[in-house]
N, C-alpha and C positions, 0 to 999 in steps of 0.2 A: 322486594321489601328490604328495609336496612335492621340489622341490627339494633338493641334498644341503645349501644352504649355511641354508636353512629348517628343514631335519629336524635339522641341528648345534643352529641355536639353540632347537626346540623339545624338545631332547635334554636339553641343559644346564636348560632351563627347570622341565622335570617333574623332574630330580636334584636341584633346590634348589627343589623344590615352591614354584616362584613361580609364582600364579596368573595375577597380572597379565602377565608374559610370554608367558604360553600363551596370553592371550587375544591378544596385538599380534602372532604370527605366524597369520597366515590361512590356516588349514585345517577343511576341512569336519568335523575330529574334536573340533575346540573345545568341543564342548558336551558331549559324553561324557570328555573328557581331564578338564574342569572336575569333572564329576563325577566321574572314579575320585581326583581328588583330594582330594576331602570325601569319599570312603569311605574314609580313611587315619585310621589309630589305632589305640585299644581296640578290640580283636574284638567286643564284644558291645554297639557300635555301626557299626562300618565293614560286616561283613558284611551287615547288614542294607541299606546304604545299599549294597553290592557289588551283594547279588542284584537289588535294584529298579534298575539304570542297563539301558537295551534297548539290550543289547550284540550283536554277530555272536555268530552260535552257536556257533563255537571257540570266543569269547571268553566266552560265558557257562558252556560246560562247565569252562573253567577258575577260572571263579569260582566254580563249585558245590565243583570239586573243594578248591577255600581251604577252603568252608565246612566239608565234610564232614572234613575233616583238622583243622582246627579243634577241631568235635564231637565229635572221639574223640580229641584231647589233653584238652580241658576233662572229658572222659570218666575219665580214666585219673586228672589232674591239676588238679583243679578251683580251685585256687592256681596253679596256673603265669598267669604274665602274660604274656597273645600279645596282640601288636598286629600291625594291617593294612597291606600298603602293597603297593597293587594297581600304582604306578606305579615302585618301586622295580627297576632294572635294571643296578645297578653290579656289577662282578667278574666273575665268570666267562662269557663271552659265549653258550659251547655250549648254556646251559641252555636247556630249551625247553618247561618248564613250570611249575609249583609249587616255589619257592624257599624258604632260609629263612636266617636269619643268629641265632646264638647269642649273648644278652648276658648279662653277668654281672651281678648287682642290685645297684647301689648302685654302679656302675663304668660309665665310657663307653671301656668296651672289647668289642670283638666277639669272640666264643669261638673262633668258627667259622661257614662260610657250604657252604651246598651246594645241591642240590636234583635236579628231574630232567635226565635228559640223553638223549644216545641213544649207547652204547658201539658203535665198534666203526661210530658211522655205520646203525647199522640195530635195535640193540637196547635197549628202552628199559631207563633202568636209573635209577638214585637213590643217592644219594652226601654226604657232606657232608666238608670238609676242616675239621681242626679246628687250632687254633695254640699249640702245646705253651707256646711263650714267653709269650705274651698268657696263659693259664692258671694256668700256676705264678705269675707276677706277683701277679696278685690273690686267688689261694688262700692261705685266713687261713694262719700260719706252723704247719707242723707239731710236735706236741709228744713227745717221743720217748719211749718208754715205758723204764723203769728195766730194767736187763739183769740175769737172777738166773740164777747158775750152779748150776747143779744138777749137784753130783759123781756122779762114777761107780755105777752102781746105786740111783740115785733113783727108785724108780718112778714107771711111765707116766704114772699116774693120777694124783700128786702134779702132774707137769708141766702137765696138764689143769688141775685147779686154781689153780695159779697162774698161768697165762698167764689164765684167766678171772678171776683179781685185778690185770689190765691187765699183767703181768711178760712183758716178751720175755726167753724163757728159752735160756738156751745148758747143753746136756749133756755131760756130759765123757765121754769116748767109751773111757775106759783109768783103770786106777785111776791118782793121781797123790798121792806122798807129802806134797805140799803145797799141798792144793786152794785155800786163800786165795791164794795165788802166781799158781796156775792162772787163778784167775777174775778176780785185778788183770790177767793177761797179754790175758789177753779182753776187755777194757772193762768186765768186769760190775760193778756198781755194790753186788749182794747176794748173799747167796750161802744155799742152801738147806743148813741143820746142826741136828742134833739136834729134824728134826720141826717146825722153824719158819725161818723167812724173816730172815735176818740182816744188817744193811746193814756193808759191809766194814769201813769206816773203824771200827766201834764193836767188832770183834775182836781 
């Protein structure tokens, strides 16, 4: 066992994956801490260098279980970009086994982070929190579909139609003597007359 004021600075050393630090606090894990930090990256270089480090047997079923989770993303996802990071241990302190953190491509922003835990102190469970504001930030801007009012007695299948020609359609629900009124009072942008799609402004 190290020391707590040892275990601070070998803490901070593997969070800012400085090798040379891990090597100047003296512990007998030096030579496997060295190695789970060259297993950090590209999955389909780190895992390999994961499973070959002779780790304690907790520690290697947990490195199987990377792999295997792995496997069946690149399974599913054969473009998704996972990278490794066996020494990674920031946030959430409860976890107590296979973690994972969410990034958005072409952004140095985290989505979301979660992994397993134990509920409740005795039930294992799995979870991720995700961060609504970090998300909307870097989701490209939405583009809002033109709104076609479709008077009273337009049929269903019409509306079908046109919502599948990109149209958010608003139905008027009552006949109304002055449906171009109607459809200005709704935001609608066009309005469905005489069998075709008519943008307001042009009636």
């Amino acid at each position: 066992t190290l020391a707590e004021p040892d275990r601070r600075l070998l803490a901070r050393a593997l969070d800012r994956k400085d090798a040379v630090a891990v090597t100047e606090v003296a512990s007998p894990l030096t030579r496997q801490l060295l190695e789970l930090l060259d297993a950090t990256g590209a999955s389909a270089r780190a895992i390999p260098a994961l499973l070959a480090i002779a780790l304690p047997e907790a520690a290697k079923d947990q490195a199987r279980r990377i792999a295997e989770t792995v496997a069946v993303l690149r399974q599913r996802q054969p473009d998704l970009q996972i990278t490794v990071d066996p020494v990674e241990f920031r946030g959430y302190q409860y976890h107590t086994g296979l973690c994972m953190t969410l990034f958005a491509l072409g952004e140095q922003a985290e989505l979301g982070r979660g992994g397993r835990y134990l509920c409740g102190d005795t039930e294992p469970a799995t979870g991720i929190t995700l961060y609504p504001d970090t998300i909307v930030s870097v989701a490209p801007p939405q583009t809002l579909r033109p709104r076609l009012y479709l008077p009273y007695g337009t049929p269903a299948a019409t509306g079908t139609e046109c919502r599948a020609q990109n149209y958010a359609t608003v139905a008027g629900l009552a006949p109304h003597p002055a449906p171009h009124d109607e459809a200005a009072r709704l935001g609608c942008s066009h309005i469905f007359q005489n069998g075709a799609i008519r943008p307001l402004e042009h009636d």
